[in-house]
KOLLO-462513 format. One line per 5 residues: number of its first residue (from 1); their letters; for each residue z, x, y of C-alpha. Coordinates in steps of 0.001 Angstrom, whole numbers. Each point is the difference from the previous one (the first is absolute). Example, Ala and Ser with C-alpha at 12.3 -4.5 7.8 and 13.67 -1.06 7.14 Angstrom:
<rs>
1	as	7800/12300/-4500; -660/1370/3440
</rs>
This chain:
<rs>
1	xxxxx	7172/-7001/21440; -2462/-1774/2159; -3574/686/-1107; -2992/-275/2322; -2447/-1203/-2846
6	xxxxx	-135/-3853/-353; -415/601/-3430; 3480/1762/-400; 1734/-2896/2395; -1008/-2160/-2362
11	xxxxx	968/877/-3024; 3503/1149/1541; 517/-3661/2089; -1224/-1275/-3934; 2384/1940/-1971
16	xxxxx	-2297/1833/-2335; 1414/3591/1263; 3157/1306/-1149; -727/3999/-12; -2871/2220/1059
21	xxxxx	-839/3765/-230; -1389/1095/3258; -158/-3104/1645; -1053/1436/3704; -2812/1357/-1730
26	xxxxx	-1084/-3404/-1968; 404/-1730/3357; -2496/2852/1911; -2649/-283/-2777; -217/-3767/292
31	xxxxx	32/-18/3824; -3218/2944/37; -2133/-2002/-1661; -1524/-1488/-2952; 1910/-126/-3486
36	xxxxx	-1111/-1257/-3393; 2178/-2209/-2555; -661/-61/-3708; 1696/-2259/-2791; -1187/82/-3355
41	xxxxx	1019/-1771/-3041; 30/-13/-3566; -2636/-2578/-825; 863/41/-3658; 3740/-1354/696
46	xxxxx	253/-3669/-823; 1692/-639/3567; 980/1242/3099; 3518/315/1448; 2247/-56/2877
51	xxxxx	-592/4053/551; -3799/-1024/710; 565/-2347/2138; 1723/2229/2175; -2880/2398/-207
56	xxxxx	-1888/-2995/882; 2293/-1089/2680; -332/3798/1963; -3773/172/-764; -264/-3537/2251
61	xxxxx	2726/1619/3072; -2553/2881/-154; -3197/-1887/516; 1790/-2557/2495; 2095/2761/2316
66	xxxxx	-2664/2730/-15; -3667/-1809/-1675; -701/3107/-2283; -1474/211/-2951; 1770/-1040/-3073
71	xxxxx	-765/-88/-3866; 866/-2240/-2629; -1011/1155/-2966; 170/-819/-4127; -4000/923/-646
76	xxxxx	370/3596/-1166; 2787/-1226/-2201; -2114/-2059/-2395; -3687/2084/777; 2148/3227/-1281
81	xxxxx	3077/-1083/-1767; -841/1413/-3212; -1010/3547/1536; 3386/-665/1775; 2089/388/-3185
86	xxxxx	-648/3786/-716; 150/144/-3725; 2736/-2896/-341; -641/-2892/-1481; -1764/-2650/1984
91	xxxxx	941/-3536/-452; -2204/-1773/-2201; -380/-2606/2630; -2757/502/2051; 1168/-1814/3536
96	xxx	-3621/-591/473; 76/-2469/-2545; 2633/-1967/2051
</rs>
């Protein structure tokens, strides 16, 4: 399929897509205007890996092909991440000791 976003072009001349649902209609919500990106991560894990860089990798392509808006986030992780457990228990590790 050719797509008429430069966002979609790119990550299809990059190789990141393989299969999408509704792909006509991806490709006419990024050409109307507009569009926000969010990543979050765990900010307790001990690392990242290879899956977030790929987040990180699409959150750039967004920013560069269209310059919207784009979060990276960790900070509600560690300001809630007890409340975040729901009657589990919590590591005994706070990570903002770390």
């Amino acid at each position: 399929m050719t797509y008429k976003s430069d966002f979609l072009r790119t990550l299809e001349e990059r190789g990141f897509l393989y299969q999408l649902s509704d792909a006509e209609g991806l490709d006419k919500i990024l050409c109307e205007g507009p569009v926000t990106g969010y990543i979050g991560f765990d900010a307790t894990a001990k690392s990242l890996h290879v899956g977030n860089l790929v987040q990180i990798m699409l959150l750039y392509w967004l920013q560069k092909n269209r310059q919207q808006t784009a979060c990276f986030d960790g900070w509600w992780h560690i300001n809630g991440w007890r409340s975040n457990w729901q009657g589990r228990n919590a590591p005994d590790d706070d990570p903002r000791d770390h």
